[in-house]
C-alpha positions as CSV (number, residue, x, y, z in Angstrom):
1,X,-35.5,7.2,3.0
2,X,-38.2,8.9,1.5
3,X,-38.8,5.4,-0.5
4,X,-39.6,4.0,2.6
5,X,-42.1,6.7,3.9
6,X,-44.0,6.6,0.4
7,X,-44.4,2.8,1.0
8,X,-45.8,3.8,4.1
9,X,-48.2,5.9,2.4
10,X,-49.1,2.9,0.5
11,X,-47.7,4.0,-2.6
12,X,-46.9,0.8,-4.7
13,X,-43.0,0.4,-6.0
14,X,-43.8,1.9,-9.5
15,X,-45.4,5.0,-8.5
16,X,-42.6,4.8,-6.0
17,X,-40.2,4.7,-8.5
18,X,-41.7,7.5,-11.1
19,X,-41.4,10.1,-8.2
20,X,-38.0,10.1,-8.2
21,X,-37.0,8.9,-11.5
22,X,-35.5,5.6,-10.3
23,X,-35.9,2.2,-11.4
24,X,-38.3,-0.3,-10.0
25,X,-35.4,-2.6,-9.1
26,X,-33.7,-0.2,-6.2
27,X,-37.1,0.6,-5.3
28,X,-37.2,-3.0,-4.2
29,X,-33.8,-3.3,-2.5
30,X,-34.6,-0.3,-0.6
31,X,-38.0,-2.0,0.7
32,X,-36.5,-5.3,1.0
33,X,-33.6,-3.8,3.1
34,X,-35.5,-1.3,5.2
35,X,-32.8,1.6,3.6
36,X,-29.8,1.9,2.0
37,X,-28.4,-1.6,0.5
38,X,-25.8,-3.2,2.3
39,X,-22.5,-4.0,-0.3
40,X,-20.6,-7.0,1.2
41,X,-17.3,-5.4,0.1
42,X,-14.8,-8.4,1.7
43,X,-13.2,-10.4,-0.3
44,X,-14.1,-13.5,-0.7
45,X,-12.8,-16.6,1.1
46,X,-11.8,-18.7,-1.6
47,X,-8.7,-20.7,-2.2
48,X,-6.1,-19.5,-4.8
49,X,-4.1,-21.2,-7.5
50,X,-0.9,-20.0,-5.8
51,X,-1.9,-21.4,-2.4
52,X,-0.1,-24.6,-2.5
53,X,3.0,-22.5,-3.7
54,X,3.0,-19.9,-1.1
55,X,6.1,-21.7,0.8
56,X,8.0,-21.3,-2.5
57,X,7.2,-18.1,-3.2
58,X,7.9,-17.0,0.6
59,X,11.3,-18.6,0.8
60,X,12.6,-17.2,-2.8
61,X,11.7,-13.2,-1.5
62,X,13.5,-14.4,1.6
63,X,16.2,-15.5,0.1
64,X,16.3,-12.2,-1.8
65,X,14.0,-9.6,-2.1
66,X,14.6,-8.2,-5.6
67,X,14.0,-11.3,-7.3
68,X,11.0,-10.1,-9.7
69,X,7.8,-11.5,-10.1
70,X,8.2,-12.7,-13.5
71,X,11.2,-14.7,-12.0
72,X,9.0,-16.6,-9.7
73,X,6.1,-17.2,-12.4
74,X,9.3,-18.8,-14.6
75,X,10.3,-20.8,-11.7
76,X,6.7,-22.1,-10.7
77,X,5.3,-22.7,-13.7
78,X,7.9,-26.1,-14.2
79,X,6.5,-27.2,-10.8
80,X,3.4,-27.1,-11.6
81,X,1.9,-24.1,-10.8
82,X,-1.1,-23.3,-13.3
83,X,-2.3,-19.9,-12.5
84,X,-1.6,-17.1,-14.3
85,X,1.2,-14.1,-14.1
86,X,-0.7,-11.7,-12.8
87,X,-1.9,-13.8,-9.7
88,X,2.1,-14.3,-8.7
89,X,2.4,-10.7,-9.5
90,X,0.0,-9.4,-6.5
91,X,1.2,-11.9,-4.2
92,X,4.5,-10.9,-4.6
93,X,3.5,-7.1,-4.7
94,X,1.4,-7.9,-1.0
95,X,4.8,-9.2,0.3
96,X,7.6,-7.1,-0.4
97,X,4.7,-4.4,0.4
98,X,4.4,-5.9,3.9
99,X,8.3,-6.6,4.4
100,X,9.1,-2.3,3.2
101,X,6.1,-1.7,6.1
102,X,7.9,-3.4,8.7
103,X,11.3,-2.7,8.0
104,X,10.7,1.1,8.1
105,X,10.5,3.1,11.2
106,X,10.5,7.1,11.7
107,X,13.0,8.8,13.5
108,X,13.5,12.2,14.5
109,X,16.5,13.8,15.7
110,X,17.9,17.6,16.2
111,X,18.4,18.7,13.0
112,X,21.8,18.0,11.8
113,X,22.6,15.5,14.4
114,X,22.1,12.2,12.6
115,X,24.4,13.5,10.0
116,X,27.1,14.5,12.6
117,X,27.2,11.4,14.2
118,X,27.5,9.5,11.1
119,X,30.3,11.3,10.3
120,X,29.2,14.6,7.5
121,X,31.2,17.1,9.4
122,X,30.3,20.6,11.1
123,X,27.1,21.4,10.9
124,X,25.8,24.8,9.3
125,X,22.6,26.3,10.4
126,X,20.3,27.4,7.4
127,X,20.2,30.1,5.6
128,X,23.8,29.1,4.7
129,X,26.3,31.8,5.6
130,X,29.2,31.6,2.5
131,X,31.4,32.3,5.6
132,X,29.9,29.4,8.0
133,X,30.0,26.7,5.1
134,X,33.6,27.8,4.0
135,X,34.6,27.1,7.1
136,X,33.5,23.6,7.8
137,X,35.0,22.8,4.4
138,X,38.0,23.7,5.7
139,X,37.8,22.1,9.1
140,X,37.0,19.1,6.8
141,X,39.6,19.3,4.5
142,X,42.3,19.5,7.4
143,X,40.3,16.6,9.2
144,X,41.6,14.9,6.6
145,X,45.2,16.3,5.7
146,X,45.8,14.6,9.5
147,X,44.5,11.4,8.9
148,X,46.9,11.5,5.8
């Protein structure tokens, strides 16, 4: 801000600038913009090559979700599609990005719970006793001698 108060003073931009050691140029911006520059750092709005194939490539990564981008770039380019690989690489990316976001969810349980319920035996509290775990092999192991 001190650009701003030498202008003030009535400085003009290049002995503004030679103060600092700056350039003329962001002298300017910063008078022009009362401060620091704003950056416009959102995308633009524009439309992509891949836009008109978007239903394609949706219904193929439904259809099956390790089907590789360099499969769908072989499979759009005989329908037309003009753009290049790497555009069909970040959309498919963005996708199965999205999909792994939603289909995740933590969940906490007692330790040793989930595993007991889905069927890994006694549970042995840490540290492991030699005893404790030799045991629980052994409840396994005859778990299993019945079932036979």
């Amino acid at each position: 801000m001190e650009i701003l108060v030498l202008k003030k003073k009535g400085l003009t931009q290049r002995q503004i600038a030679r103060k600092p050691g700056i350039s003329r140029n962001t002298v300017k911006k910063y008078i022009e913009n009362q401060g620091y520059p704003e950056i416009d750092r959102n995308k633009p709005n524009r439309k992509s090559l891949l836009d008109r194939f978007q239903g394609n490539l949706v219904a193929w990564l439904e259809e099956d979700m390790e089907y590789k981008a360099t499969w769908i770039y072989d499979r759009l380019r005989p329908i037309g599609f003009g753009g290049s690989y790497e555009i069909v690489k970040r959309a498919v990316h963005d996708i199965k990005e999205e999909r792994q976001r939603i289909g995740y969810m933590r969940f906490e349980t007692e330790p040793g719970y989930q595993s007991q319920e889905l069927g890994a035996g006694a549970y042995v509290m840490k540290p492991y006793l030699l005893e404790k775990l030799g045991i629980a092999v052994r409840c396994e192991l005859d778990k299993l001698k019945t079932l036979l």
